[in-house]
N, C-alpha and C positions, 0 to 999 in steps of 0.2 A: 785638593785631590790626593797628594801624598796621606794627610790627617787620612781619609776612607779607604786608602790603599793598606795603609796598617790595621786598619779596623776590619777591613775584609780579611787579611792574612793574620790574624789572632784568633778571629771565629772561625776560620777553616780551621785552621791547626787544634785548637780545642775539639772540633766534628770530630776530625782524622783520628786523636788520642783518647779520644770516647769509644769504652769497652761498653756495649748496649745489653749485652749479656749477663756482665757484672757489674751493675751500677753503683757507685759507692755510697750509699744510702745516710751514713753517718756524718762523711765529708760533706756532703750537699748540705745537709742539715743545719750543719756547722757555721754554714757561709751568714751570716748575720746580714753583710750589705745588700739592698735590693737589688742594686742592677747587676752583680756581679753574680749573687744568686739565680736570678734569672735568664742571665747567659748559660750558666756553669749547667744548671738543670736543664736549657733545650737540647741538647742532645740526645738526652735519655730518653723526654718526653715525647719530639718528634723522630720521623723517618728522615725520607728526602727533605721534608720540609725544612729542616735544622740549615741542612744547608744551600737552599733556599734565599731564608734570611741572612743568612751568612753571609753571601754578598752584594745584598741591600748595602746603599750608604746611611751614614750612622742615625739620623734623623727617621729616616720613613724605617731602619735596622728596630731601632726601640720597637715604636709604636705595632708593627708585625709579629714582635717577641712576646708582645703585653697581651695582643689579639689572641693569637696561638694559644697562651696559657689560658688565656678566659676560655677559648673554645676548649681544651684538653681539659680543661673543668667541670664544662658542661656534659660533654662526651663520658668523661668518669662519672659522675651523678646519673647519667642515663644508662651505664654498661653494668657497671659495678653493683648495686642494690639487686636484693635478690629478687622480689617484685613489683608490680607496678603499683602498687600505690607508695611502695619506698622510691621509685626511680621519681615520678611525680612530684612529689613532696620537697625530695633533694632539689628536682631544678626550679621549682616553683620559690625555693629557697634561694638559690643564687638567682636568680633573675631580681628576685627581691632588692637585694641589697645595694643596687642600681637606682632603685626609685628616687632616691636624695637626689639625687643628680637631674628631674626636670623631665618634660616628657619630651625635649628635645637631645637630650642626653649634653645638654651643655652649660649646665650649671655649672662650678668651682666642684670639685670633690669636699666631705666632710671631712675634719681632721684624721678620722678611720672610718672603712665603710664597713655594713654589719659584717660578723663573723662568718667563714662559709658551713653550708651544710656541716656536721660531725658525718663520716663513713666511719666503721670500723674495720682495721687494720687486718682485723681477719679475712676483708672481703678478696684483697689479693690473690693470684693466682697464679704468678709467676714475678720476678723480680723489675717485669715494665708494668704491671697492674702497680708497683711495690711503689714506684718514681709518683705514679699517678696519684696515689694519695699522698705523699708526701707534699707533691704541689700543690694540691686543694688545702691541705691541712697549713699550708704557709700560704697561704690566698694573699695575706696582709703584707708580704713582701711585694709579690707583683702589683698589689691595690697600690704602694707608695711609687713603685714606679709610672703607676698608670697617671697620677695626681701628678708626676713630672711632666709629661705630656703637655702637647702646644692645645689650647681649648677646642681645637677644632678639631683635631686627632682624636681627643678623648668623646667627642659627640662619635663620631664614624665609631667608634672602640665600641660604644654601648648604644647604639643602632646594631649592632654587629650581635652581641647577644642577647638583646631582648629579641631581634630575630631568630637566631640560633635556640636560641630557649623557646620560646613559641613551636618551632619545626619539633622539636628533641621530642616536647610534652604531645604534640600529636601523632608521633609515628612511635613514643607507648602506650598509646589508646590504641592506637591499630594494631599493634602486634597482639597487646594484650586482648582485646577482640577477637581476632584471628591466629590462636596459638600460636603464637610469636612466627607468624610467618605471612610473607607477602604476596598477596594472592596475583598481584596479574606485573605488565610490565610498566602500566605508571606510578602504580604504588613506589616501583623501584625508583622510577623517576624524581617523584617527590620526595620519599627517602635521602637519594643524592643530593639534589638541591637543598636543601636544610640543612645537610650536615658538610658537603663540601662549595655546594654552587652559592652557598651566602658568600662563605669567605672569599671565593673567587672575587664576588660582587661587592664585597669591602675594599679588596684589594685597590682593585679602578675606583671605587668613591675617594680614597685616599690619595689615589693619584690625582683625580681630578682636583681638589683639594691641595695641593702642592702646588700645581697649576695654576691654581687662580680660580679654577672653574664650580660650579655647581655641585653638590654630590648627588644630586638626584639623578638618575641615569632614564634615558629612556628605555620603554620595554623591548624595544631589539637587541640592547646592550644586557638588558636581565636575562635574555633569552638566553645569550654566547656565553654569559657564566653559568648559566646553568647548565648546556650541553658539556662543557668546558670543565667546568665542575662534578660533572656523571661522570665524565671519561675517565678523571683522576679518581676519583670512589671507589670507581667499578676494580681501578686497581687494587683497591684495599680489601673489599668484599672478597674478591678471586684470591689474594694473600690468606687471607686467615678463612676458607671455608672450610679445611678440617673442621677448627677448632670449634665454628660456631653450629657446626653441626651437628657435633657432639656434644654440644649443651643446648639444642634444639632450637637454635632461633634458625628461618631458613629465610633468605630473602628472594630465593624462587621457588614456586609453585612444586616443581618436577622432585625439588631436595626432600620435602615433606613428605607427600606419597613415598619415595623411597624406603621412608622410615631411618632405623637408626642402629647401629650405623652404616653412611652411607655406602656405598658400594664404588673402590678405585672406577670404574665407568663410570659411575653416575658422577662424579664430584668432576672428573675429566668432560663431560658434555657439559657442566653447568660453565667450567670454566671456558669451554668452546664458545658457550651463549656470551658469556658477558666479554670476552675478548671482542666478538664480534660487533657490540654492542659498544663496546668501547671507542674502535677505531670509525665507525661510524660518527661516534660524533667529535674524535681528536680529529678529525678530518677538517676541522672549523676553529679550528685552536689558532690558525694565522690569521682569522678574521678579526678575530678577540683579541688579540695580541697588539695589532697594528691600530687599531681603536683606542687602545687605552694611553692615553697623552703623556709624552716623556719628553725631556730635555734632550738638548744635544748628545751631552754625555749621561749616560743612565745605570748605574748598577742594576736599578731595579727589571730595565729590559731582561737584561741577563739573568736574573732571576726566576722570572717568568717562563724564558725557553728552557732553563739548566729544569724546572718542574717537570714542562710537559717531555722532556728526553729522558727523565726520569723514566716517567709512567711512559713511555713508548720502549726503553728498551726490558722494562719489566714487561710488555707482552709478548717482545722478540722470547725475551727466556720463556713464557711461558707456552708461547706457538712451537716452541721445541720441546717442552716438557708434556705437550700432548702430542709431540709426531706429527706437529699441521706444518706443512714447508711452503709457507707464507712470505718467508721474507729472503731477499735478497742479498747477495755478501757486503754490496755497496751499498747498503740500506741499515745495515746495522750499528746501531750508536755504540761506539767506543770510546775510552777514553781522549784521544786525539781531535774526533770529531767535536766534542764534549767542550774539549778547552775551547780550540777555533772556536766557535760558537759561542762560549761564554766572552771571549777578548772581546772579537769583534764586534759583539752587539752592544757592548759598554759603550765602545768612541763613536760608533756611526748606527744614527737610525736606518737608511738604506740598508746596511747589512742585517741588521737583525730584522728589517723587515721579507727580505730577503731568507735568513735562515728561517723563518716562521714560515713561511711558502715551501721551502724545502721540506721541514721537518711534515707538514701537513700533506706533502705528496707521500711522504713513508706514508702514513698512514694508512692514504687512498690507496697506495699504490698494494700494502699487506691485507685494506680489507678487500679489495676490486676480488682478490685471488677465492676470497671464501663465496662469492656469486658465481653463476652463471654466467653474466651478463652485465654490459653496462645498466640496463636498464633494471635488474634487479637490483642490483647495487642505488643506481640513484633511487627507487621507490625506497626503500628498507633506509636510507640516508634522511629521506622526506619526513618518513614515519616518528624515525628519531627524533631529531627537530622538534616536528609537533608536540611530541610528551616533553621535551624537556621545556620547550614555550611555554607548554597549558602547566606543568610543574611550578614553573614560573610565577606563575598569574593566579596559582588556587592556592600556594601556602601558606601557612597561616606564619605571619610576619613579614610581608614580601612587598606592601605597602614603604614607600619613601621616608614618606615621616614617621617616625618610631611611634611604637608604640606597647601599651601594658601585653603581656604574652595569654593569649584567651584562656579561658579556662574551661 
């Protein structure tokens, strides 16, 4: 316990001293060892998620860290390239370099696995595009720590990206079809679940895994990462839609008609839509939570809740930066609230099943205010659900047993 109490407060203290603004781009580079590389770099790589993992214990800490990079890989080969048949090609390339590995993903790793995609450096766009190739381009540090991994780890790791890969390659057929924009609201759906409701659905294969258990989830459990998984997205989408609207990808219908650029109203109703759309389905976050099998004492609990209070008080800021007064003074995630919540969910499952009931009434209780009515509220809650279920069940890689990513 003391050995992962250090380990949590080494990786926080690294989060806290990370400038994400000025990443040290040569220092990192520098770093020869894998795992100390692969620490040193999450911070720049991820958001919230950095710390996250952070206070994961040191075991299921790796194996999260190795994940991340593998998806921040894919996520680069799909964002980065200027068109689609370059985004294509890139992931079609790293999914690749998996195949040694067995169609179960639990072969032994080869002494090196292939090289990743080449991007060029010019593709950057700002000094976190900067991190992002730099990780790809040292793929072969995270590959050795991957090959440290317990065999069973490394199977969930790459079930984790030949589904990721699979989702990435169909939602740039669709954009590319559809002028990189997303015509209705399951598109959006499916969208999320690829790019964040797999990883949700790693996370619990892992657990269970730990456990002793199966990693095959049933599909009620695929359904709760996926709503679970949209809710956290939708934060990302609403974070950067200046940006990507300005380089014309739109992930709602309303942004495209607009045209370009958008108009402060329009980019404030879109973030109305998907806030709404959010807490509809974090509203189910305690379901999922309480589901996922932990020990007595669990970093990883805490993990999980310190996520979704992430993405909930990122909507408090944002229900205030559109003038919607949604939330409540005693409703607001602070730091205070933040720690409580992180302590107590470590030593006793009670409480953190407990805080997960709580954190899920915020929810309910900031979207209830954007209805009329209970009963709009639950309809518009129901609707939710349904896409993030049928999300679930039609994307491509969403299948248990892994498999090659279609083509």
């Amino acid at each position: 316990m003391i050995r992962a109490a250090l380990h949590v407060g080494r990786r926080l203290l690294e989060n806290l001293r990370a400038d994400r603004h000025r990443p040290p781009l040569a220092q990192l580079d520098a770093i020869a060892d894998p795992e100390r590389f692969c620490w040193a770099v999450l911070p720049y790589a991820a958001r919230s998620f950095s710390f996250c993992i952070a206070v994961l214990p040191p075991r299921m800490a790796r194996t999260l860290c190795v994940a991340y990079h593998y998806c921040r890989m894919l996520d680069t080969c799909e964002d980065l390239p200027r068109d689609a048949a370059a985004k294509e090609a890139a992931l079609a390339a790293f999914v690749a370099r998996f195949e040694a590995l067995g169609a179960d993903g639990g072969k032994p790793p080869p002494v090196q696995l292939a090289p990743p995609p080449p991007l060029d450096g010019a593709l950057a766009r700002d000094p976190r595009d900067a991190v992002y190739l730099l990780l790809l381009a040292r793929a072969e540090r995270v590959d050795r720590c991957f090959a440290a991994l317990p065999p069973a780890h490394r199977a969930v790791v790459v079930r984790l990206v030949r589904r990721m890969g699979a989702a990435m390659r169909a939602a740039v057929a669709t954009f590319a079809a559809q002028g990189d924009t997303l015509r209705d609201a399951q598109q959006l759906s499916v969208y999320c679940f690829g790019v964040l409701g797999q990883p949700m659905r790693f996370a619990e294969e892992l657990a269970c895994v730990e456990a002793g258990r199966s990693a095959d989830l049933p599909e009620e459990r695929v359904a709760l990462a996926a709503a679970v998984g949209e809710a956290i997205q939708l934060a990302n989408v609403a974070r950067d839609l200046e940006k990507d609207t300005a380089h014309g990808l739109c992930y709602l219908p309303e942004l495209a008609a607009a045209g370009r650029p958008a108009a402060p109203e329009t980019i404030a109703a879109a973030r109305r839509e998907l806030l709404e759309r959010s807490l509809l389905l974090g509203a189910r976050f305690d379901d999922w939570l309480i589901g996922v099998p932990s020990p007595r004492f669990s970093l990883a609990r805490a993990g999980g809740l310190l996520m979704a209070l992430f993405t909930l008080r990122f909507w408090q800021a944002t229900a205030d930066r559109i003038a919607l007064p949604i939330v409540a003074p005693h409703e607001r995630v602070g730091r205070l609230r933040a720690a409580c919540t992180l302590l107590g969910s470590i030593v006793s499952r009670g409480f953190a099943a407990d805080s997960a009931r709580r954190l899920a009434r915020s929810y309910v209780c900031a979207g209830r205010r954007l209805f009329p009515n209970e009963v709009a509220w639950a309809r518009a809650q129901r609707v939710a659900m349904q896409r993030a279920a049928a999300a679930s069940s039609s994307t491509p890689g969403r299948r248990s047993s892994p498999s090659a990513p279609a083509d």
